[in-house]
N, C-alpha and C positions, 0 to 999 in steps of 0.2 A: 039655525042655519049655520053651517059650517064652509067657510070659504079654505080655498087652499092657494097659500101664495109661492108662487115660483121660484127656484131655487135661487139660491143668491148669486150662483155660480150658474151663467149661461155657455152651455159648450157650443162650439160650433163644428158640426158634423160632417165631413166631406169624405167624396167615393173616396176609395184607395186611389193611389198613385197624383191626387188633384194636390196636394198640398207643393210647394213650389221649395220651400226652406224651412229650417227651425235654427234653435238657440245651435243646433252644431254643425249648420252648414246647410248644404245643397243634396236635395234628394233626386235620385235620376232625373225623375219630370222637371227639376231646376236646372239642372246642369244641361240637358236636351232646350231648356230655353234659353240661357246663357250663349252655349254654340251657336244654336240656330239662330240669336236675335244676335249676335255679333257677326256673325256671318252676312245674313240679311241686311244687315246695315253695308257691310264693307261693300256686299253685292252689289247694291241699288247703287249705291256711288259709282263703284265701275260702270253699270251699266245704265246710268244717266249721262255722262260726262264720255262715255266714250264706246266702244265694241266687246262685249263679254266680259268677264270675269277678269279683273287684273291685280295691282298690286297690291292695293286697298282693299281689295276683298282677301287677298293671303295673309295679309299680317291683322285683320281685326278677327277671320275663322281661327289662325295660328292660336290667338289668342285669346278669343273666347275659349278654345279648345285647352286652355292650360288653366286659366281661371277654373272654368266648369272640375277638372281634373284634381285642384288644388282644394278647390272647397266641396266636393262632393261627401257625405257620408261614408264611410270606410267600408259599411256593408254594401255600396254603390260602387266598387271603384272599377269594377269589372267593367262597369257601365260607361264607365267614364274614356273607355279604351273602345268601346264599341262605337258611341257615338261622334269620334270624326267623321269615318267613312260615309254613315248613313247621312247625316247631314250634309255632307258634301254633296251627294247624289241628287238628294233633295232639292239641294239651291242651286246646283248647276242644271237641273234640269225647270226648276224655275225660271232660271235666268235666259232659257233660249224659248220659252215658251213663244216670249213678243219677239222675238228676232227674227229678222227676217234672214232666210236661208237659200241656198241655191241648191239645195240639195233635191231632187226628185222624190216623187215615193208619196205613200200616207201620214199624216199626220202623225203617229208611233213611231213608223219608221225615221222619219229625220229626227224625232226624239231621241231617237236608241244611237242615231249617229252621229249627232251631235254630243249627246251624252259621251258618248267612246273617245271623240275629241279631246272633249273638256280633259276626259282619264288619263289621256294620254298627255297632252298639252300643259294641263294646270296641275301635274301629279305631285310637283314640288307642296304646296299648300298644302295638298291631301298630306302626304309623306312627314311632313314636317310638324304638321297638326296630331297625325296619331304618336308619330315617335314623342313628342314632345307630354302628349298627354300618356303616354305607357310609362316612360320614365318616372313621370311624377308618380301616376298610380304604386308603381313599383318602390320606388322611393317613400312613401304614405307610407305602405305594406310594411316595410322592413322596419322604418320607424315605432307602426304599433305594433309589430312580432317585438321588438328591443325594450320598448314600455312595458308590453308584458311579462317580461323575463323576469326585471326587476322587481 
C-alpha cells in the first residue's frame, strides 16, 4: 500500500484581482481598500458627529488617496489615478443614503441630487485627492523610466 504525502509546500490559491498586497506593495484591489476604508472612516466621523461629508472625511480620502498611490504596483499606477473619483462617488452617495433630505422626487432621484451636491460642494477633496494621487503616479513613472535607463 503506497500512501502519498502532501507537499511540503502548501500554496494558497486565490481568484484573480482577491489578493490585497505582496513583498512590493499594493495591488489595485489594495489600493481600492486603502481609499475606500480611509475615506469611510473619515466619512463616518463626519457623519456621526455632524451633517455630511466634511473636513475629516477630506484629509483621511486626501490621504488615503496618496498612500494607495505611493504604494501601489507600478503595473497598477494607472489605477491608482482612476480610483479617487470612483470612490468618492461611492462614499458620498453612501453617506446621504440615511440623510434625511428635503428634496422631492424617488428615491434615485434625490440620490442623483444629492450626489451633484456633494460634486459640486465637496469638489475640493475629490480635486485634491486625484491631483495628489496623479502626481505621485506620475512621479513613480518617471522614477522607474530613470531606473531603467541606467
Amino acid at each position: 500500500m503506497t500512501t502519498t504525502h502532501p507537499s511540503p509546500v502548501h500554496e494558497h490559491h486565490l481568484p484573480a484581482g482577491a489578493h490585497i498586497g505582496d513583498r512590493r506593495g499594493l495591488t489595485a484591489t489594495g489600493a481600492i481598500a486603502i481609499a475606500l476604508g480611509s475615506g469611510i472612516l473619515g466619512g463616518l466621523v463626519d457623519v456621526t458627529t455632524g451633517a455630511g461629508l466634511r473636513g475629516t472625511f477630506a484629509v483621511c480620502f486626501v490621504l488615503g488617496c496618496a498612500v494607495a498611490a505611493y504604494k501601489v504596483h507600478r503595473e497598477d499606477l494607472v489605477a491608482a489615478v482612476v480610483i479617487p473619483p470612483l470612490a468618492y462617488v461611492a462614499i458620498a452617495v453612501a453617506a446621504n443614503v440615511g440623510a434625511h433630505t428635503t428634496l422631492g422626487g424617488s428615491f434615485v432621484k434625490q440620490q442623483v441630487l444629492e450626489l451633484m451636491t456633494a460634486l459640486v460642494t465637496k469638489a475640493p477633496a475629490l480635486l485634491v485627492a486625484t491631483g495628489v494621487s496623479g502626481l505621485i503616479a506620475l512621479a513613480r513613472r518617471a522614477s522607474f523610466r530613470a531606473a531603467q535607463r541606467r
